[in-house]
N, C-alpha and C positions, 0 to 999 in steps of 0.2 A: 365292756361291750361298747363299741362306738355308736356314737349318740345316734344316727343316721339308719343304723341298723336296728335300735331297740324302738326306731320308729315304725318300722316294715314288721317285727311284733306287735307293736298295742294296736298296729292297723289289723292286722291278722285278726288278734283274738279281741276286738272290739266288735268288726263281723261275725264272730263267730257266738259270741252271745249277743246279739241281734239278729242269731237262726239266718245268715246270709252265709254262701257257700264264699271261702275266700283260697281258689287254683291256680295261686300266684308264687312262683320262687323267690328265694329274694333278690335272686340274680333279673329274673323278669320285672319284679315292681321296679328295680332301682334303675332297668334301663328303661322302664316310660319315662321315669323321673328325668334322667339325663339326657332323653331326644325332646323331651317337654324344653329343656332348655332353662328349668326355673325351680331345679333341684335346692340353691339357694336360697329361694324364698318361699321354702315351704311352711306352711303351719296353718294357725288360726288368728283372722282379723283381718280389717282391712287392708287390700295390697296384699296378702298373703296368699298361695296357692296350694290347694288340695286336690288330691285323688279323688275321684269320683264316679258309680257305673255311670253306663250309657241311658237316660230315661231314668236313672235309680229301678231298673230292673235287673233280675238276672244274678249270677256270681260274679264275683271278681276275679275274669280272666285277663290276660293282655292283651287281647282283642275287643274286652267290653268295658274298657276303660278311658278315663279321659285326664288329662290335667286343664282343670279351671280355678279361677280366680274362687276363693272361702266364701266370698258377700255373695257373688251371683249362685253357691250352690245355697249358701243358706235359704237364699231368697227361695229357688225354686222347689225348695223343699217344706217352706213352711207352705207355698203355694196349693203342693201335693196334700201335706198332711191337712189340709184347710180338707177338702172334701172326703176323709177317712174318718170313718172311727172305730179309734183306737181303744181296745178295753184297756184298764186299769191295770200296770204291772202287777203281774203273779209272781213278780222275782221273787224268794225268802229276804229278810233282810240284811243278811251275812252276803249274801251272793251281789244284792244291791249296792253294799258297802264298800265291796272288794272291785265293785267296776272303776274306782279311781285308785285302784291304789297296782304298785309295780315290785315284783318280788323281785330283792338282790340272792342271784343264788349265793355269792362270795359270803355274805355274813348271814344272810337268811333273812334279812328286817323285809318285813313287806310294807312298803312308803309309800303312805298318802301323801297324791299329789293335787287333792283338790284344795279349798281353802282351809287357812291354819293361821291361830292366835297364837303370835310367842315360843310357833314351833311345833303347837299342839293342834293337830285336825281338829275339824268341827264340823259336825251334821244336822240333819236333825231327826228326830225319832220319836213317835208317838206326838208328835206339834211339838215336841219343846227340844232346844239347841244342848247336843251334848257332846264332849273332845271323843275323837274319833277311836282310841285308844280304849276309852270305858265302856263304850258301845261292843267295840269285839271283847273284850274283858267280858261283858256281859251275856251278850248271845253265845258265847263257846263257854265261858266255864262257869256262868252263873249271877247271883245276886253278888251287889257289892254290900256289904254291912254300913250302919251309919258311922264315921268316923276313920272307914278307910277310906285311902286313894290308891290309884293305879298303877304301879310304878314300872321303868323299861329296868331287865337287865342288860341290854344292849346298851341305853343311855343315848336311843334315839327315839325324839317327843313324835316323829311322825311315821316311827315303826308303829303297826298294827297285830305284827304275827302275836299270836296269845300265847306261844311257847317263853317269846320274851316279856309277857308282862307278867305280874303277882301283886297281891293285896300289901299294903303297907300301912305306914302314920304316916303323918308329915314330920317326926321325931326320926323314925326308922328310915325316912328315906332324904333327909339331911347328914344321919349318920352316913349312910353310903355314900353322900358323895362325900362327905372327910374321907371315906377310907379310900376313893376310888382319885381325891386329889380335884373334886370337881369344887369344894366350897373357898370361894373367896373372901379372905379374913386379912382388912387392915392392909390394903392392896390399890392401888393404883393400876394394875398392870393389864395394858390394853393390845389389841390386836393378836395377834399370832401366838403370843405369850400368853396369853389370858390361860389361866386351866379349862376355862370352858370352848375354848373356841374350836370350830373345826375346819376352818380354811386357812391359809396360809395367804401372804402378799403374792404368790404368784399367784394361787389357785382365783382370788378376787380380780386382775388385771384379766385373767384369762375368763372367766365373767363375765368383764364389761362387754370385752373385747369380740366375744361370742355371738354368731347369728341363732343358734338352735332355739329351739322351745322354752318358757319357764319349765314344762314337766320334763325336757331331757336335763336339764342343766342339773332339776332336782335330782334325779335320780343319776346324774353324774358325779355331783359333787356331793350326795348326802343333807341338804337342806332343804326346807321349803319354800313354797313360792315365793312367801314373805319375802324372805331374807334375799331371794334373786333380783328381788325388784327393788327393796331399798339400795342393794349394791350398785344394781345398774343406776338406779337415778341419787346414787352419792346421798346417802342418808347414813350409811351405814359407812365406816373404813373413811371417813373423811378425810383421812392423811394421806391417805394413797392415791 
């Protein structure tokens, strides 16, 4: 799916659990976008521009829509929510969970795109910070025993779906990657070669190279933020 269009989704179903009516095609959102003039520079941050209703009332139709600059909607939104009050999310916490994250129908991984150590989401639940992956492990199938970890059969750290994860060791799930070609033994062998890697020297040039989102790139190219940003600021692929 092009990056551009799985934007004109999470805008959709972002609305849509924030209980806001969203009677936009995507042929309509994508032509505010392109008479806006500033299709380009869409996103989050400053200099950046977003969609936004008219007053933040109302649905989002093509008539009750604006393109402005991220800072001045932030701004007049914290403005608004200053005189509201807001009860405390009733969301469940699965539903909470699932608001960052973007399901690939092709393999099925549902990919958190919020923040991630080494690959691995990270939240927090009950006050204390736990990978994104043990959290749904847990709310869908259960306790984890003392001694197991988490593990993906997919063999992606910021898949969530629970159909791909199961209980392991750290013994059982070193084995899997021997059998799977994932463990590296007595190796030098870097970039594209690596058995772990999942980008290619083109797919990193085409990274840099990119105006889109850190969450489109993620969900374009299968990695997490992390890994989008050390590429972009040359931390990561240094040869390239």
């Amino acid at each position: 799916m092009q990056p551009i269009k799985l934007a004109y989704y999470r805008q959709r179903d972002t609305a849509k659990k924030r209980g806001v009516s969203f009677d936009m095609s995507y042929e309509d959102w994508l032509d505010v976008w392109v008479s806006s003039g500033h299709l380009n520079k869409r996103g989050r941050g400053k200099g950046k521009y977003c969609m936004m209703r008219l007053n933040d009332k109302g649905a989002y139709t093509k008539n009750n829509v604006t393109i402005g600059l991220f800072e001045d909607n932030t701004r007049e939104s914290k403005s608004r929510n200053s005189t509201r009050n807001y009860p405390k999310t009733t969301l469940p916490p699965l539903e909470r969970l699932y608001e960052k994250v973007v399901k690939i129908t092709e393999t099925g991984c549902h990919i958190w795109v919020g923040n991630a150590v080494c690959g691995y989401g990270q939240t927090s639940y009950l006050g204390k910070r736990i990978g994104t992956h043990r959290l749904s492990y847990l709310l869908v199938k259960g306790e984890i025993p003392d001694g197991k970890i988490v593990c993906h059969s997919c063999d992606v750290p910021s898949c969530l779906n629970p159909e791909h994860l199961f209980l392991g060791t750290p013994k059982t799930n070193a084995e899997d990657k021997v059998s799977k070609g994932r463990q590296i033994k007595n190796t030098w062998t870097k970039g594209e070669n690596h058995p772990s890697a999942k980008l290619t020297i083109d797919d990193v040039l085409r990274i840099r190279k990119s105006t889109s989102s850190y969450a489109e790139l993620c969900v374009q190219f299968g990695v997490n933020k992390s890994s989008i940003s050390k590429i972009k600021n040359h931390l990561v692929w240094k040869n390239i």
